[in-house]
C-alpha positions as CSV (number, residue, x, y, z in Angstrom):
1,X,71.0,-29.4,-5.7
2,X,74.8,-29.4,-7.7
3,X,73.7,-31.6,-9.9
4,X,69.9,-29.5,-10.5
5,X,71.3,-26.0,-11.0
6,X,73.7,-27.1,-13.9
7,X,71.1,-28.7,-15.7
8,X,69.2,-25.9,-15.0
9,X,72.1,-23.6,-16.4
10,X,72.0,-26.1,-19.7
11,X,69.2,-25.8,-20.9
12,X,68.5,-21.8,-19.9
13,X,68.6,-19.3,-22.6
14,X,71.6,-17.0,-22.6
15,X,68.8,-14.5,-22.2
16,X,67.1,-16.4,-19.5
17,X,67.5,-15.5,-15.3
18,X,66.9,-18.4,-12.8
19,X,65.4,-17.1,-9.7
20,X,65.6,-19.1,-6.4
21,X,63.7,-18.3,-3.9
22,X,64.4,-19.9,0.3
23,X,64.3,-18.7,3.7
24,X,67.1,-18.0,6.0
25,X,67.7,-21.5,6.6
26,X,68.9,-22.1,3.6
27,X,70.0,-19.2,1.4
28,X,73.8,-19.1,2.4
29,X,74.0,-22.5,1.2
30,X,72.1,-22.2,-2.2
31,X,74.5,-18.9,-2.8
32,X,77.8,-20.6,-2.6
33,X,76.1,-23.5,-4.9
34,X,74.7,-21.6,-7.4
35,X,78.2,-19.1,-7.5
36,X,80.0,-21.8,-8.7
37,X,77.4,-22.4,-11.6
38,X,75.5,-19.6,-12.4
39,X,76.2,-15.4,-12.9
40,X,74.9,-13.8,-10.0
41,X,72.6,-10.9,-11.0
42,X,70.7,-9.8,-7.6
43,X,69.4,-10.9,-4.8
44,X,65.7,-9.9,-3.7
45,X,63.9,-9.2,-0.1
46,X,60.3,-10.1,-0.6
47,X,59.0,-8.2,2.9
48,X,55.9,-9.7,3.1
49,X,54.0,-7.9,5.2
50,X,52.6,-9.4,7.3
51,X,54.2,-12.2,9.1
52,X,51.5,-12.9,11.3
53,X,51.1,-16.7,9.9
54,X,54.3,-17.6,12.0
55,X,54.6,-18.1,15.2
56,X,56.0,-15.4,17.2
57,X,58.6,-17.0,19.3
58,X,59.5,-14.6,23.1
59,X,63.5,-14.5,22.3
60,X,63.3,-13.9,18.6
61,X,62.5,-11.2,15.8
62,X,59.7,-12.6,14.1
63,X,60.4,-13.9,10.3
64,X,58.9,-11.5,7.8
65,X,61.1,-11.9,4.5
66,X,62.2,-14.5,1.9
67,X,65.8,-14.0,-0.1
68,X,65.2,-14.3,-4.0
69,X,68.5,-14.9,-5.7
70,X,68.4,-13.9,-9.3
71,X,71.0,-15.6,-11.4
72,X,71.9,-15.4,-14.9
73,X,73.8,-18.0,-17.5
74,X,75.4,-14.2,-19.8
75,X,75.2,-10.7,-19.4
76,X,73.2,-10.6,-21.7
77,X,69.9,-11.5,-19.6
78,X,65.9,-10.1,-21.0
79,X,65.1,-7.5,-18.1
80,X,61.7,-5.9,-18.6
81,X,61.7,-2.7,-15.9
82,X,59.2,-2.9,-13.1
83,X,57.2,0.1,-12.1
84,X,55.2,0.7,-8.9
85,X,52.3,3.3,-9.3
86,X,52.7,6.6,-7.7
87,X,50.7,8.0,-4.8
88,X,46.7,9.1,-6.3
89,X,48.2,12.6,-4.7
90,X,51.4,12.4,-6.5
91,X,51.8,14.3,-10.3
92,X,54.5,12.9,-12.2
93,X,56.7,15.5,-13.9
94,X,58.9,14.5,-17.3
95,X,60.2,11.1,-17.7
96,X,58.8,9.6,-14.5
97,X,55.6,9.1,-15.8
98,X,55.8,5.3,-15.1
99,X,55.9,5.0,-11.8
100,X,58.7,4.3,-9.2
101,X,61.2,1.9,-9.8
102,X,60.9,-1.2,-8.3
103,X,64.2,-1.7,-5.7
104,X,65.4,-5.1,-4.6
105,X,63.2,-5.0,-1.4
106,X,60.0,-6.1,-2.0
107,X,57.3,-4.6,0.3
108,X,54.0,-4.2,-1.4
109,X,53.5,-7.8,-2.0
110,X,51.8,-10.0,0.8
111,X,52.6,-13.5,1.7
112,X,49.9,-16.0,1.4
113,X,49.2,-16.1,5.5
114,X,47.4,-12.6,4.3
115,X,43.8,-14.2,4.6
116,X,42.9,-11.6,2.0
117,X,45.0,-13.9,-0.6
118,X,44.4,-16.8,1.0
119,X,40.2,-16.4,0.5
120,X,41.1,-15.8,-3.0
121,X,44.1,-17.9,-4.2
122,X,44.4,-20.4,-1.8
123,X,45.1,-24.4,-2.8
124,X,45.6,-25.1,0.7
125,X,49.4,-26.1,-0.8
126,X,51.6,-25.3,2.5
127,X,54.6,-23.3,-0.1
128,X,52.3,-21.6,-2.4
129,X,53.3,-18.4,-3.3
130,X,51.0,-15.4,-3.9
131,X,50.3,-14.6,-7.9
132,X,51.1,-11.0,-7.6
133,X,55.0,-12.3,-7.1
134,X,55.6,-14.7,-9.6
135,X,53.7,-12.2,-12.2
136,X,56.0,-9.6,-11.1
137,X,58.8,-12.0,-12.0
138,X,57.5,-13.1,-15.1
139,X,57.2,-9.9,-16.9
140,X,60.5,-8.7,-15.7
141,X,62.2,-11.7,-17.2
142,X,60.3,-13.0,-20.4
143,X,57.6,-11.2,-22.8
144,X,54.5,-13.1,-23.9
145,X,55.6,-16.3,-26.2
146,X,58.4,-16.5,-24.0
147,X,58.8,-20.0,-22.2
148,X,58.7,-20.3,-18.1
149,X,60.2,-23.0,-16.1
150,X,59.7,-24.1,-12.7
151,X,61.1,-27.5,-11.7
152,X,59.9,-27.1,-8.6
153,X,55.9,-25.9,-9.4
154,X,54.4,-26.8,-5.6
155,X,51.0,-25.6,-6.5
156,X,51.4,-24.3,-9.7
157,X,51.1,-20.8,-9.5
158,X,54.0,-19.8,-12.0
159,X,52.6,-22.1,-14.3
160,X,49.4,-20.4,-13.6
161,X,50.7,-16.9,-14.1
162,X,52.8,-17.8,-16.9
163,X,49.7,-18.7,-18.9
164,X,47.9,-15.5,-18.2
165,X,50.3,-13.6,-19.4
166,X,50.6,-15.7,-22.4
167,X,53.9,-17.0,-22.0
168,X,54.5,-20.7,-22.7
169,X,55.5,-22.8,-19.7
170,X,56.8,-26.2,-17.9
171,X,55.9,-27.5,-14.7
172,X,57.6,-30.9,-12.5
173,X,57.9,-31.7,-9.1
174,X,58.0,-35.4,-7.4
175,X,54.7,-34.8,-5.1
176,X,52.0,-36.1,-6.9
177,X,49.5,-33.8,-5.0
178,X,51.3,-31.0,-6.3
179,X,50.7,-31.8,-10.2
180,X,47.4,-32.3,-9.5
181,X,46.8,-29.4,-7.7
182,X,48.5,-27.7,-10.5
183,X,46.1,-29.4,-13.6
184,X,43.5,-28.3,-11.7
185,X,44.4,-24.7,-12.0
186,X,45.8,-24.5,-15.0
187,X,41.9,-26.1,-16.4
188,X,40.4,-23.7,-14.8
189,X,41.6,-20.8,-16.7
């Protein structure tokens, strides 16, 4: 991964942010990596709600978040602020007319085990990731021209995303089944 991240940190914009995203397994790691490479900016809980895709196991909390670790190449980053609507009982007073403020714990966005998702956006790609969180994502780090990356693309869905909100994008990853996958529903649109 060494060897990834700084050619990742290359070729990103000084206005760019790389986010990684990893389980539990893994995110210590990737941290003292990416540290020694990148500007840390924040790290995200996605709180997908419901974990019932995994396996409960009798002497163990059951997994129900992923880290996000948002990194930067200058302070300087593009960082478009994210709103949540407010209650349909709720009347906004002022300046908050917006919305909340999205915090670094993200729990209003499922994971694909939700077979609600799954009916709708499912590839059948183990690691896909639902669209609601990579267009989340998008628009708080790029506006429409802007180019997306994902070196990793899996099933495609930031590509995906990335073109529906009219941003320009770049896909790899070594599985051949993934590209496919990810032609297929980038035609589609």
């Amino acid at each position: 991964m060494p060897p990834r991240i700084k050619e990742m940190h290359r070729i990103l914009k000084d206005t760019g942010s790389i986010y990684l995203q990893m389980d539990r397994n893994i995110v210590h790691f990737m941290r003292i990596i990416a540290d020694g490479i990148l500007l840390f900016d924040n790290e995200i809980i996605w709180a997908f709600e419901n974990p019932s895709g995994y396996k409960s196991i009798a002497n163990k909390f059951v997994r129900g978040h992923d880290n996000i670790l948002v990194y930067v190449k200058t302070k300087n980053r593009k960082h478009n602020k994210q709103y949540l609507p407010y209650p349909k009982d709720y009347k906004p007073k002022g300046k908050y007319q917006l919305g909340i403020s999205i915090s670094t714990v993200w729990k209003d966005i499922n994971s694909m085990q939700c077979q609600s998702i799954n009916k709708v956006e499912g590839t059948g790609y183990s690691t896909q990731k639902p669209k609601a969180l990579l267009r989340r994502i998008i628009k708080a780090s790029s506006n429409e021209g802007d180019l997306v990356a994902d070196f990793y693309c899996g099933s495609g869905t930031t590509l995906v995303v990335a073109k529906e909100l009219n941003r320009n994008y770049i896909g790899c990853d070594i599985n051949s089944r993934a590209i496919e996958i990810t032609k297929k529903r980038l035609d589609e649109i």
